[in-house]
N, C-alpha and C positions, 0 to 999 in steps of 0.2 A: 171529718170523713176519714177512712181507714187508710192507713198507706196503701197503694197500689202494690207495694212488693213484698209488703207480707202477705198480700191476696194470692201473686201469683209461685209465691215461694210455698203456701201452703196448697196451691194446689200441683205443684211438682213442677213449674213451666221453668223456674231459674237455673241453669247449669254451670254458667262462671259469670264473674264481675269482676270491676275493675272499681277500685275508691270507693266500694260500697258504703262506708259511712256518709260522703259526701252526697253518693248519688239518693241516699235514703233521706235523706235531708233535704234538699233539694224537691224532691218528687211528694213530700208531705207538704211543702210548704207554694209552692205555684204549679201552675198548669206548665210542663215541659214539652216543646214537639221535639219529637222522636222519627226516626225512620228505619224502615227494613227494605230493602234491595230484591229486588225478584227481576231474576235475569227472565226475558223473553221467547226463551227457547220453543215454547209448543203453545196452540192459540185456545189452551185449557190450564188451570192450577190442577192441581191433584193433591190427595191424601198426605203427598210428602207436607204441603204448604200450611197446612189445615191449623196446626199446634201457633204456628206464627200469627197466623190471620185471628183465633181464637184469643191470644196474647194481644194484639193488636186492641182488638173489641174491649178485653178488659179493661185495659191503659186508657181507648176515648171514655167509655162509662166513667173514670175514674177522674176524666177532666184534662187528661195528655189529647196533645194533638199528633193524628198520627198524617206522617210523611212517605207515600209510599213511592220510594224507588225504582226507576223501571229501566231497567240495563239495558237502552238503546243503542249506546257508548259502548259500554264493556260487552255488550255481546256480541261484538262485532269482533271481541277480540278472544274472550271464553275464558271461564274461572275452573283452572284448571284442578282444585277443591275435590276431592272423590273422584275424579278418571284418570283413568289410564288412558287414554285416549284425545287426542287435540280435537274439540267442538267443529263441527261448522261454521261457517258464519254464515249470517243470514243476513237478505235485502234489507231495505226504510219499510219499502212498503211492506215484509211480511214481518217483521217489528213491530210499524204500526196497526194492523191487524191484529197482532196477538196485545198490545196494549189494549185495542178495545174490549176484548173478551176478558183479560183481566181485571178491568173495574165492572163488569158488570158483574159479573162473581162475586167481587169483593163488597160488592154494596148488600148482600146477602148478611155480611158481617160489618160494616163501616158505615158509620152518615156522613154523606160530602155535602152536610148544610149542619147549620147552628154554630155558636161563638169558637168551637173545636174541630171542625169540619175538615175530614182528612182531604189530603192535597195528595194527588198525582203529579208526579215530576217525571221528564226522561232525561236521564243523562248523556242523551246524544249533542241538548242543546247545549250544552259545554264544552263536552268533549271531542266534537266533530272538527270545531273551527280550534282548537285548543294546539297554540304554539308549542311544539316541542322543545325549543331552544328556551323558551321561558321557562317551561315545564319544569325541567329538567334543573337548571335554577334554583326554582323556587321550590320545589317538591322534591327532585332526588340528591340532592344534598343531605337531604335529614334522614335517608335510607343506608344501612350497614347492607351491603351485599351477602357477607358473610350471614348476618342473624337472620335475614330474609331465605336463606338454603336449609335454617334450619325449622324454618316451616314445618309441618306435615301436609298442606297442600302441595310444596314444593320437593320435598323428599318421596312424595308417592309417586312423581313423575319422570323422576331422574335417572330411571332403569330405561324405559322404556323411552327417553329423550322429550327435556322441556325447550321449546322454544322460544325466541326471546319473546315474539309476542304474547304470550301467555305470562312472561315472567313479567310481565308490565302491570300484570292487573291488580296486583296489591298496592301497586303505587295509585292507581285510578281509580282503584276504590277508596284510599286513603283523601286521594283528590276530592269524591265525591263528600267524604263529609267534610272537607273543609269549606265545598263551597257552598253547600245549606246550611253548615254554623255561618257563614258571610251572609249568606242571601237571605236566611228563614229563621237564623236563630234556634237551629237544631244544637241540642248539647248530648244527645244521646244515640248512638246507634246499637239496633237489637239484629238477632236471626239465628238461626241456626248453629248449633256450635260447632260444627264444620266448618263454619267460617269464622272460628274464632280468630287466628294469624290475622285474617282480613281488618276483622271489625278494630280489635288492638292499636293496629296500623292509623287506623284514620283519629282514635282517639289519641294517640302517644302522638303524629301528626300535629294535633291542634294542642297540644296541650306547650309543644316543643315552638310551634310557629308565633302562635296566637298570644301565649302567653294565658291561656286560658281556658277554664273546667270543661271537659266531653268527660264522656262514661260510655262504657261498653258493656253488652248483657247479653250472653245467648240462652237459648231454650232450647233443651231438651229435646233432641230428636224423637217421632215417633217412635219405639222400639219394641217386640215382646217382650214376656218377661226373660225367654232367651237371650236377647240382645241382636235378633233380626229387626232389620228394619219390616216396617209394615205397609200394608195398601199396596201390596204386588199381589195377583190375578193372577186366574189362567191365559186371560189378553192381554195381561201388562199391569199397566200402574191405573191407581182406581182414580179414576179423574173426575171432576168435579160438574164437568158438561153432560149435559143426558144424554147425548149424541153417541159421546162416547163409552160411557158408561149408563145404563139407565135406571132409575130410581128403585126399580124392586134389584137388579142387580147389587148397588150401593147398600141396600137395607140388608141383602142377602150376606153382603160380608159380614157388616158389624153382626148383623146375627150371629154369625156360625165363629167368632173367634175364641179364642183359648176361654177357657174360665178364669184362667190366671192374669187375663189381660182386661178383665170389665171397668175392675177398678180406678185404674191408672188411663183408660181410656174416655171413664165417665167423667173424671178430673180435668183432665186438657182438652176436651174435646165436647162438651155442653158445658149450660149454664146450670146446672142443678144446682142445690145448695151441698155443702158437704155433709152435713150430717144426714140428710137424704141416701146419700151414696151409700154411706157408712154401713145404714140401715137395710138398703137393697143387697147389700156385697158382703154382707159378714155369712152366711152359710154360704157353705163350698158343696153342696148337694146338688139335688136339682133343681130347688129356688133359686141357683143363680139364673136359669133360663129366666125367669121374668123380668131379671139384670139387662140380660143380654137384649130383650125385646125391647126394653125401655131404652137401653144406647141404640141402637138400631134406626128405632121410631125419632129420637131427639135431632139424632146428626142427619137423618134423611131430611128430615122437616128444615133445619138449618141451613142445607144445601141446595133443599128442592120445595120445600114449602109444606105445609098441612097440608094441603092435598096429597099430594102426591106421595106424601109419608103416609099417610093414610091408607092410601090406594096402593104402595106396597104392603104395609102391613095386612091388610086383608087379603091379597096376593099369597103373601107369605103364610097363615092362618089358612088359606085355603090348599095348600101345598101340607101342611107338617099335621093339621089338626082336623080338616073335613069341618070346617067352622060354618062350609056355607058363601066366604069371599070369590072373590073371580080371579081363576089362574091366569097368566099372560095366557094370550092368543096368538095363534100364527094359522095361515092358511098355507094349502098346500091347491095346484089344479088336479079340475081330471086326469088321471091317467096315471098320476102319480102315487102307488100303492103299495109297492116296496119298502121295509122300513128304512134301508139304506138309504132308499131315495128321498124319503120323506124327512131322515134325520140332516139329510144336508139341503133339503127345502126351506128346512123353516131355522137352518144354520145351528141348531146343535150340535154338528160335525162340519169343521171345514171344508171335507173332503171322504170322499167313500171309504179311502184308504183310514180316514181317521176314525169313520162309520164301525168298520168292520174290527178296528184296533178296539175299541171303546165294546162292542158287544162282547168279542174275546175276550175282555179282561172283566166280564159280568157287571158293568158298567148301565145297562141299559133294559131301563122296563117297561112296561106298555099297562097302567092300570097297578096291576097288584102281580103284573105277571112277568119274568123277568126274560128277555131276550136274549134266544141261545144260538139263535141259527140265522144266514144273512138273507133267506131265501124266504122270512116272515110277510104275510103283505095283510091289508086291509083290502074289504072291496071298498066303493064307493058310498056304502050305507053306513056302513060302521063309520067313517069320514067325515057323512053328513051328521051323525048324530055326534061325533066327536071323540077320540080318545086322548086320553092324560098319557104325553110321553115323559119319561122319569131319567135325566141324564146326572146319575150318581146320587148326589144327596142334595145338592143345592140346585138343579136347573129342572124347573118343572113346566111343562110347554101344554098347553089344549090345543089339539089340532085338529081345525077341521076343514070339508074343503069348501074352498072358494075359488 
């Protein structure tokens, strides 16, 4: 069988390692469990997680077992990694909350059955009852105060003031993989390479305690070919729950992204084969649209299933091309005729103030016809029969009344 890491080294997912001869050794030759950490922060993944979770899926296909992490522990106390700002903490119970909706997600992308069956762990059950005076022992002894400052987790902080509690969490993170190399027999920790300092930690950790081989590996943040991060919204971050985000929304972005970014999205983010991609993504015309429909349709289905990939896509086909598909729907009651009123009925504008900014700015059309004045209304025939309200290029609404 192929190595795992030239799978995911060829499809762009590797960003740094540590003893890579070893750990390339290693991973051709037995099944290795492996873990990635996901702090608990909100009771949905998002776009940010997606590259990990995808990385994840190739490693069990490949015969690793994966170990996922769930920062019950450390998010009590916040990894302070990319903010400026000190976390919340949050309650058990809304922890455990967001733990449930985590694996349901994840089972989209993971089997928690057969010989490799990934395993959810929280790190509160260590770290809640976890002596400090031991700790501290056994664990901060092998930490340099000094090389720890010179993080860039911890240099990003030091303007705006880092706390000791947050200056804790490399050590707690380091904690955590020493005590799934004890308990599970992890030799590997992956994520983000934002968290590279972190991951470092736990492996230089075991390797200094233990007297024995870890390896560390991050991937690739999602990013344009600018070097923006991606899966930010006009509401926010594009999340993985329909609740929050809903499936022709989700479909809508990958649609409409750069042409410059099909390729390197169709790589980390489905299973296609690469020479497929190759063959979709080599003209930079207007053949990349069929690129772009094909990631679109792939990562929706992944997230949300054939259906409902589906059932965006014809959404979307009925919105750009008159194909015949069903737009979303929204009702609006009697009485409400006004476009203003109607645009923040069915929540195309938060607000009238946002109504009235958005037609201003030519934003807003009704059919083929573009709204220019706020004093527009439908009666109630036009209503019942329905018209297509058009907000910009991507939000296309059938409203009619109910």
């Amino acid at each position: 069988m192929k190595n795992v890491l030239d799978t995911l080294k060829e499809r762009g997912y590797v960003k740094q390692t540590v003893y890579e001869d070893e750990l390339y050794e290693l991973l051709g030759k037995e099944s290795v469990s492996f873990y990635i950490g996901f702090d608990p922060t909100a009771d949905s993944l998002h776009v940010g997680h997606f590259v990990q979770l995808m990385a994840m899926s190739i490693m069990q296909k490949a015969g690793h077992r994966p170990v996922i992490l769930i920062g019950g522990g450390t998010g009590k106390i916040g990894d302070p990694s990319g903010k400026s700002d000190m976390r919340k903490m949050m309650t058990d119970e809304t922890i455990r909350h967001n733990c449930e909706c985590f694996k349901k997600q994840m089972s989209k992308f993971l089997s928690f059955e057969g010989d490799n069956a990934a395993v959810m762990v929280n790190n509160a059950d260590w770290l809640d009852d976890l002596n400090y005076i031991k700790f501290l022992r056994e664990v901060g002894v092998y930490f340099s105060v000094n090389k720890m400052l010179t993080a860039e987790c911890y240099k990003s902080r030091m303007e705006k003031g880092l706390t000791f509690l947050e200056f804790n969490y490399m050590l707690m993170q380091a904690y955590d993989f020493l005590h799934l190399f004890r308990s599970m027999g992890c030799r590997l920790e992956c994520g983000g390479d934002d968290q590279w300092s972190n991951i470092l930690a736990g492996a230089d950790l075991i390797r200094r305690k233990e007297r024995q081989s870890a390896f560390a590996m991050t991937f690739k943040l999602l990013t344009t070919s600018e070097g923006k991060k991606m899966g930010k919204t006009e509401k926010g971050a594009l999340w993985l729950d329909p609740e929050k985000t809903s499936p022709y929304e989700f479909y809508q972005y990958w649609r409409n992204i750069d042409d410059a970014d099909v390729e390197n999205c169709m790589k980390l983010l489905t299973f296609m084969p690469l020479e497929e991609i190759k063959s979709m993504c080599e003209h930079k015309d207007e053949r990349i649209n069929a690129a772009k429909a094909r990631l679109a349709f792939e990562l929706t289905a992944i997230v949300h299933g054939d259906e409902e990939a589906k059932k965006a896509q014809d959404q979307s086909l009925a919105a750009f091309a008159s194909s015949g598909g069903e737009l979303p729907t929204a009702y609006v009651p009697a009485g409400v005729n006004n476009i203003i009123d109607i645009m923040c009925a069915v929540k195309a504008a938060k607000s009238k103030s946002e109504a009235r900014q958005l037609i201003t700015g030519g934003g807003v059309k009704v059919g083929e016809e573009k709204i220019t004045s706020f004093d527009v209304s439908f009666d109630d025939d036009a209503l019942r029969a329905g018209i297509v309200l058009h907000k910009g290029k991507k939000v296309h609404i059938k409203v009619l009344l109910g």
